[in-house]
C-alpha positions in Angstrom: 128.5 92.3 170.8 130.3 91.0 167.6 132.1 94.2 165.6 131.2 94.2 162.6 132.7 97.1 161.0 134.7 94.9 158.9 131.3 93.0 157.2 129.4 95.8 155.7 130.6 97.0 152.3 132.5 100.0 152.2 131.4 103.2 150.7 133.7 104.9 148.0 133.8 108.7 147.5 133.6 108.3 144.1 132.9 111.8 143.0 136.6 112.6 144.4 138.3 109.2 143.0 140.0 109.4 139.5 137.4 107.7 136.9 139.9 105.6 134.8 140.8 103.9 138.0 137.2 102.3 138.6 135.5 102.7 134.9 136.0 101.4 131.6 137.1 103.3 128.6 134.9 103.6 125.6 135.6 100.9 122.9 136.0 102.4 120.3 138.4 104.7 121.7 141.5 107.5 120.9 143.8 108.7 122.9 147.3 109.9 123.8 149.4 110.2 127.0 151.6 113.3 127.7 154.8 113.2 130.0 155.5 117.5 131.1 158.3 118.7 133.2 157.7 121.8 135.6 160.5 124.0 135.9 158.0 126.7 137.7 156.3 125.6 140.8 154.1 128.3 140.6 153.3 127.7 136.8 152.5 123.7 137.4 150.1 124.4 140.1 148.3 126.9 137.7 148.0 124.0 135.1 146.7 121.9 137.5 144.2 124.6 138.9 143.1 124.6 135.4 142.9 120.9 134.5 141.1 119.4 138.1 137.7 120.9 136.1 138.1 118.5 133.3 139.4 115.7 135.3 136.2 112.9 134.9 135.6 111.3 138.6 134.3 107.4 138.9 130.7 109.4 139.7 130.7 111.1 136.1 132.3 109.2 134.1 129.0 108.7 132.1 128.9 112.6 131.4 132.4 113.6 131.5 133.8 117.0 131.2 134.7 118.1 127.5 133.0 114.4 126.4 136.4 113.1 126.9 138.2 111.4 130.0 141.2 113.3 131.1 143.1 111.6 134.5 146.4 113.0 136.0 149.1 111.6 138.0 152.4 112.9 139.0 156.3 111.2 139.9 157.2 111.7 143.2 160.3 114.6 141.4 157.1 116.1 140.2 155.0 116.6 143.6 158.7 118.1 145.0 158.5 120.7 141.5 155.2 121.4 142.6 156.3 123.0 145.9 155.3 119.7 148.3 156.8 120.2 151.9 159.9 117.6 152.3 158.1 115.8 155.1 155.4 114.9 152.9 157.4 113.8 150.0 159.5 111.7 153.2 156.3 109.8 154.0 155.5 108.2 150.5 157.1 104.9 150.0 160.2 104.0 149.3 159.6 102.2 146.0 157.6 105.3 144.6 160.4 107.3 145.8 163.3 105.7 143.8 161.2 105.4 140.7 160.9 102.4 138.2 163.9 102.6 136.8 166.1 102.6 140.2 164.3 99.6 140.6 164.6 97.7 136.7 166.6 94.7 137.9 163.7 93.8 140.3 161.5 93.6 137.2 163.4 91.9 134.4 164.4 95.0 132.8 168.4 94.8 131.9 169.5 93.9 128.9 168.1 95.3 126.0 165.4 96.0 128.4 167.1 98.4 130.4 166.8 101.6 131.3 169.6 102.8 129.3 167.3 101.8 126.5 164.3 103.2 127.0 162.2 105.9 125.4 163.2 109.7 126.3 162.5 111.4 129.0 161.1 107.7 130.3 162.4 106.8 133.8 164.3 110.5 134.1 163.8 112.4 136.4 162.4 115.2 134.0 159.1 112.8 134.0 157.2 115.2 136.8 153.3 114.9 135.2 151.6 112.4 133.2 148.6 112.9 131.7 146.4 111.0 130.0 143.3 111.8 127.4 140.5 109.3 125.9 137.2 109.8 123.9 135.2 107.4 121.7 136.4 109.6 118.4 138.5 112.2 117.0 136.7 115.4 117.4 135.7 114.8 121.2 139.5 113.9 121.9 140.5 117.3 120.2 138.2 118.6 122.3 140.4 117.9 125.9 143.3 118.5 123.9 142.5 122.0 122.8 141.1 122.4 127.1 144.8 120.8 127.7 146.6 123.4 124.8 144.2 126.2 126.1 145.9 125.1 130.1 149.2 125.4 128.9 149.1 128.7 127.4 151.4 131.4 129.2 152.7 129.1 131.4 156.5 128.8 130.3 157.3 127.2 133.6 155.6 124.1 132.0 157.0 122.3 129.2 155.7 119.1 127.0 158.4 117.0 126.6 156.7 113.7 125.8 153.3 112.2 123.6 152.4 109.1 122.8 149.4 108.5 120.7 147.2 104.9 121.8 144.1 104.5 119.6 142.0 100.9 119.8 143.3 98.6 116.8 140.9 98.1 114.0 140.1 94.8 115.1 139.3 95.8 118.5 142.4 93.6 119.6 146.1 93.4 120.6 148.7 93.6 118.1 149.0 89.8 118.8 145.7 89.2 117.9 144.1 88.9 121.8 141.3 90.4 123.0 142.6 92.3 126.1 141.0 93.7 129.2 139.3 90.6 130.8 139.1 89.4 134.2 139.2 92.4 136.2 138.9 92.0 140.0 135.6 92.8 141.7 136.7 95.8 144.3 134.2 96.5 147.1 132.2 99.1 146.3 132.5 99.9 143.1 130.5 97.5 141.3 127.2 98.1 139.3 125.0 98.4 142.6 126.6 100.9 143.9 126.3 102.9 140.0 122.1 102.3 140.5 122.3 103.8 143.8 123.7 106.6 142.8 121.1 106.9 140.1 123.7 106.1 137.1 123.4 104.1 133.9 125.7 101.5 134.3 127.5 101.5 130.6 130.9 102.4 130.8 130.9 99.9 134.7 133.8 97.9 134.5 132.3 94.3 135.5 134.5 92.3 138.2 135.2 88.8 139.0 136.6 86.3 141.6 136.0 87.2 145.4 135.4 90.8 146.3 138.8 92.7 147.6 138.6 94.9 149.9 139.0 98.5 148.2 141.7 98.9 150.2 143.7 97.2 147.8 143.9 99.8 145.2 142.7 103.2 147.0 144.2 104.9 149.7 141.7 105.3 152.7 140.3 102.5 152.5 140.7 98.8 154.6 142.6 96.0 152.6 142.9 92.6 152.8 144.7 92.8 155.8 141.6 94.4 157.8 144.1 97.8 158.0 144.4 100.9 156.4 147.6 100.3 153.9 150.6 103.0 155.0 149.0 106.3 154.0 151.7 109.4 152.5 151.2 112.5 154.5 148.6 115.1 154.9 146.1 112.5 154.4 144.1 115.3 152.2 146.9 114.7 149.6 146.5 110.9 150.2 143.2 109.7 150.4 141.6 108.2 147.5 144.6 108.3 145.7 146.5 105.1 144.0 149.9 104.4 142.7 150.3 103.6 139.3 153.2 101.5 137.3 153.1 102.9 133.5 154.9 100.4 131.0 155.2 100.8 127.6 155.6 97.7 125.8 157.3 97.1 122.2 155.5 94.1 120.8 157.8 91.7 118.4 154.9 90.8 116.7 156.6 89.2 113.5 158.6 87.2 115.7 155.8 85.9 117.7 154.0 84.6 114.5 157.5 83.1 113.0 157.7 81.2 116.4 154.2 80.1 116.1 154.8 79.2 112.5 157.7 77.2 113.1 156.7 75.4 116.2 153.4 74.1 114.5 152.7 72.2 111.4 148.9 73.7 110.7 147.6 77.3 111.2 144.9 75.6 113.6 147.9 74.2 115.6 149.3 77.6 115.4 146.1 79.1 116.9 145.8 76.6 119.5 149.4 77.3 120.3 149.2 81.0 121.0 146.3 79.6 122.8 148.5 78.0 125.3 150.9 80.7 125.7 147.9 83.1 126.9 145.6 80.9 128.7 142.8 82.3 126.4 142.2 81.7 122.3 142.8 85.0 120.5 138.6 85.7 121.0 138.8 86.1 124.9 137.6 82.5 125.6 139.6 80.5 128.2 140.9 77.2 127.6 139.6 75.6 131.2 136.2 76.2 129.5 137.0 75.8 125.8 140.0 73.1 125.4 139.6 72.4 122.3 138.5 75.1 120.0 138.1 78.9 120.4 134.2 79.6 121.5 133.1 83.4 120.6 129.7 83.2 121.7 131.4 81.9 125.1 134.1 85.0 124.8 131.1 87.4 124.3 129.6 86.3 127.5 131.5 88.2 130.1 130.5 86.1 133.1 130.9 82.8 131.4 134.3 84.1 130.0 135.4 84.0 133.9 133.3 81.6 135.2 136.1 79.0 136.1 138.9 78.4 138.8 142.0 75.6 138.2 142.5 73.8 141.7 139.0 71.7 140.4 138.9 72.3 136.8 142.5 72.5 135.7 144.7 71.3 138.8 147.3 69.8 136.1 147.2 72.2 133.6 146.0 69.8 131.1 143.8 72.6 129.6 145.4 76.2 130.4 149.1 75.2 131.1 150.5 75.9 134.9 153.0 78.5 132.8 150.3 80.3 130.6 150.4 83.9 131.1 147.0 84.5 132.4 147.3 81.6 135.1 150.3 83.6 135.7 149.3 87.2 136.3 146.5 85.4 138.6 146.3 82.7 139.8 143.2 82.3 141.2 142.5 79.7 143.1 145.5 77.1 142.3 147.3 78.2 145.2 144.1 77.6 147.8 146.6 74.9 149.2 149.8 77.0 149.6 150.5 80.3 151.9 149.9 82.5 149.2 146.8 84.6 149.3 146.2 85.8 145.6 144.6 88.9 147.0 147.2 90.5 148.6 148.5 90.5 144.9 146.3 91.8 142.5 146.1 94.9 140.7 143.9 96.7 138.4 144.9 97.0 135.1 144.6 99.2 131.8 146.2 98.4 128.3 145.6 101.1 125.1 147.3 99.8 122.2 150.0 102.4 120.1 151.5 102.8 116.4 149.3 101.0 113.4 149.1 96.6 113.5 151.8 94.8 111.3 149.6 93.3 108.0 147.9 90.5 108.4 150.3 87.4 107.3 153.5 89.3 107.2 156.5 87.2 109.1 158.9 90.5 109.1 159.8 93.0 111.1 159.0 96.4 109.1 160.6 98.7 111.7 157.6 100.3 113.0 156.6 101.1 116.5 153.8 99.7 118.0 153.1 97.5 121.2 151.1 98.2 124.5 150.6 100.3 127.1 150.0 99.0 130.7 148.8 100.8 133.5 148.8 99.0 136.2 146.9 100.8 139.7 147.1 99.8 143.3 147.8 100.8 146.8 151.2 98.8 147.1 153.5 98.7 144.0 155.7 96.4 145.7 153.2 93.8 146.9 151.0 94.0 144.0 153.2 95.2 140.9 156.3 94.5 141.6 155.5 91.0 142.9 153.6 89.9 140.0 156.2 91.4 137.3 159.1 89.7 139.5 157.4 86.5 141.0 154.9 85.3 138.8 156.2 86.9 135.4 159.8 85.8 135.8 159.9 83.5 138.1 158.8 79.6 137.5 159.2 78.3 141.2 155.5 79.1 142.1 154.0 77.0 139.7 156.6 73.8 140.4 158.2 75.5 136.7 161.6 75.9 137.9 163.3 78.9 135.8 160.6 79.2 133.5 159.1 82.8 132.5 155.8 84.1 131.2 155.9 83.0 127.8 154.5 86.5 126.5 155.5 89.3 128.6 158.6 87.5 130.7 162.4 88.4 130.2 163.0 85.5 128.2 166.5 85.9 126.2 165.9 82.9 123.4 166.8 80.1 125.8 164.0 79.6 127.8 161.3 77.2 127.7 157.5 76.4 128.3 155.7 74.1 129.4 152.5 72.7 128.0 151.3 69.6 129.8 149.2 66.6 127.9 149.3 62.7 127.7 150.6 60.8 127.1 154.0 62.8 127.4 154.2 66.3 127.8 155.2 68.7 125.0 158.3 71.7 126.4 158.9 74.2 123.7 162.4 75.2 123.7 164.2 78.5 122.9 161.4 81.2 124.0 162.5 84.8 123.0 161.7 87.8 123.9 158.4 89.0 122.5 158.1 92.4 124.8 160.9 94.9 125.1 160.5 97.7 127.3 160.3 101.0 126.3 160.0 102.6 129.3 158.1 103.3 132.4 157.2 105.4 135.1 155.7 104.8 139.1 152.9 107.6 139.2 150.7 108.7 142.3 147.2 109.2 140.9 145.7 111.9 143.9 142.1 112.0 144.5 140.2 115.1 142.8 140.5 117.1 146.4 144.0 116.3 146.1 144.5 118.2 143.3 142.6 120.7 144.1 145.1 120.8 147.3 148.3 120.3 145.1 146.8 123.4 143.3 146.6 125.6 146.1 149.9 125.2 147.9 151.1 128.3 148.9 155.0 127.9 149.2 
């Protein structure tokens, strides 16, 4: 008889797997993330004792605790302050081990990029929790905080040394304009039948699209694409339904992004259709493989039309979304059906929250304010799935026939690159691409299940 194991969807513990990872934020929405250090072992399993109650799970995410949405994740310096045994901490994976910024060059972060740059205490190894707090206004996010302030209270072995407030923009948008968030991968299990099963509303269900991946691919416990269980950290209790997680905060050069729109166009429409190109998408969300010519909202509003397309039949020369855009980029889909690359073995999920107030509308200079994005990217290999798309598909030009070209929006681009964009009669190569992201800083997290918590709670060293 024919096994079939492998065929039937798999169920997700979702009442014990961190919300954010599976769910949508609300939109509107205000939040912060704070970075602690825990100089008491004792003291930071007391905080976390006290925040696993508030944590919201994918299973009530629709009714979450203090009507906000409170997730926590920890480096691996921070499960060793905690009091983890040395074996366990041995059995986690090398990259999470070393940390992000051991690891920079892999990722296009020297230069001004490099860790020697970044944000304090970003990429230390005084980085040992990370939370993270979201509601749909003000007063329900002051709510958590004040369950977070109330947690921290006569613990001195615990000590904030890091916040960073994200609130959605105004326009519901990007500081470069783009409606963010689309095209999210459909992981098994967790889509909207599974939310009626369990007798849920499905607002706040994060839709998914392409081919289902195995959940495997972003929770631990689970098969992968690879019909195995990826390499599990030990006791399994602290492993299961757990994810790693790359955090990456982004400076955005907005100004300069408009000036080089500005001066590489001779219209504001050829300036839109421009930044067009460098995404893959017009500012509204609608991709250029369905809308070439001019931006489509109705089609953008439409999440299943907005990702109802593939390239190797509708786009195979880029002539609509160039080979180099960054969406065709950060996935492929299926354009590389004819090579030995399977795009699922690289994806990731991924969450931006926008920081520090837009740049006015029109203005072409810097005005020395903060703001970009932060990225949170979640999966159960950081090397094959983070690292890999940062190093190969960001920075590297080769897989697309590109040579040294970069991701035109988020690559390490140093103002003498170039890109691409493919028409007839004779193609059109834009030269001198700077830098439009600098890096801040960023963190590789482990994001334990809720029983894992709970565990990491109770440790009795």
């Amino acid at each position: 008889m024919a096994d079939t194991t492998t065929r039937r969807p798999q169920e997700l513990e979702l009442d014990d797997i961190q919300g954010t990872l599976l769910r949508q934020r609300p939109s509107p929405y205000v939040g912060a993330y704070f970075l602690l250090r825990v100089d008491d072992p004792a003291d930071g399993r007391r905080l976390l004792a006290r925040l696993v109650p508030h944590v919201a799970s994918a299973a009530r995410w629709w009714d979450p605790p203090s009507s906000a949405w409170l997730s926590v994740a920890l480096s691996h310096s921070g499960l060793r302050a905690l009091g983890v045994p040395q074996a366990s901490l041995d059995s986690f994976p090398e990259a999470f081990r070393e940390g992000m910024a051991a690891r920079a060059a892999r990722l296009g972060d020297t230069g001004e990029n490099g860790p020697e740059h970044w944000d304090a205490p970003l990429g230390s190894p005084d980085v040992h929790l990370a939370l993270s707090a979201f509601a749909p206004d003000t007063a329900a996010l002051e709510s958590v905080l004040d369950v977070g302030r109330a947690a921290l209270r006569s613990l001195p072995g615990v000590r904030m040394l890091y916040r960073l407030d994200a609130s959605q923009l105004p326009t519901g948008r990007t500081h470069l304009g783009f409606v963010d968030g689309i095209g999210e991968p459909d992981v098994e299990g967790a889509g909207v039948a599974s939310i009626l099963q369990a007798g849920r509303d499905p607002h706040g269900y994060l839709p998914g699209f392409g081919p289902t991946i195995k959940a495997g691919e972003f929770l631990l416990g689970y098969e992968n694409q690879l019909g195995r269980l990826a390499a599990m950290p030990q006791p399994e209790t602290l492993a299961r339904n757990g994810t790693y997680v790359a955090f990456r905060k982004l400076h955005l050069k907005v100004a300069d992004f408009r000036r080089y729109l500005r001066d590489n166009a001779s219209s504001p429409e050829e300036e839109e259709l421009l930044a067009a190109k460098m995404v893959g998408r017009w500012r509204s969300g609608a991709p250029l493989v369905l809308a070439p010519d001019h931006d489509d909202p109705d089609l953008a509003a439409d999440p299943t039309r907005a990702n109802d397309f593939g390239y190797a039949q509708d786009d195979p020369a880029g002539l609509r979304c160039p080979l180099g855009s960054h969406i065709r980029r950060m996935n492929p889909r299926d354009a590389l059906a004819d090579t030995m690359v399977d795009v699922r073995l690289h994806r990731a999920l991924r969450r931006g929250t926008t920081y520090g107030p837009m740049l006015p509308e029109g203005a072409l200079e810097d005005d020395g304010v903060e703001r970009g994005i932060v990225f949170i990217f979640m999966g159960a290999d950081l090397v094959r799935q983070f690292e890999f798309i940062k190093g190969q598909w960001a920075n590297d030009g080769d897989f697309v026939g590109l040579g040294t070209e970069k991701d035109p929006v988020i690559g390490d681009n140093d103002g003498t690159g170039t890109f691409t964009i493919p028409r007839r009669p004779v193609r059109r190569r834009l030269q001198q691409l700077p830098r439009f992201a600098l890096t801040r800083g960023g963190e590789y997290l482990f994001m334990p299940g809720i029983r894992a918590l709970n565990w990491l709670a109770e440790l009795d060293t």
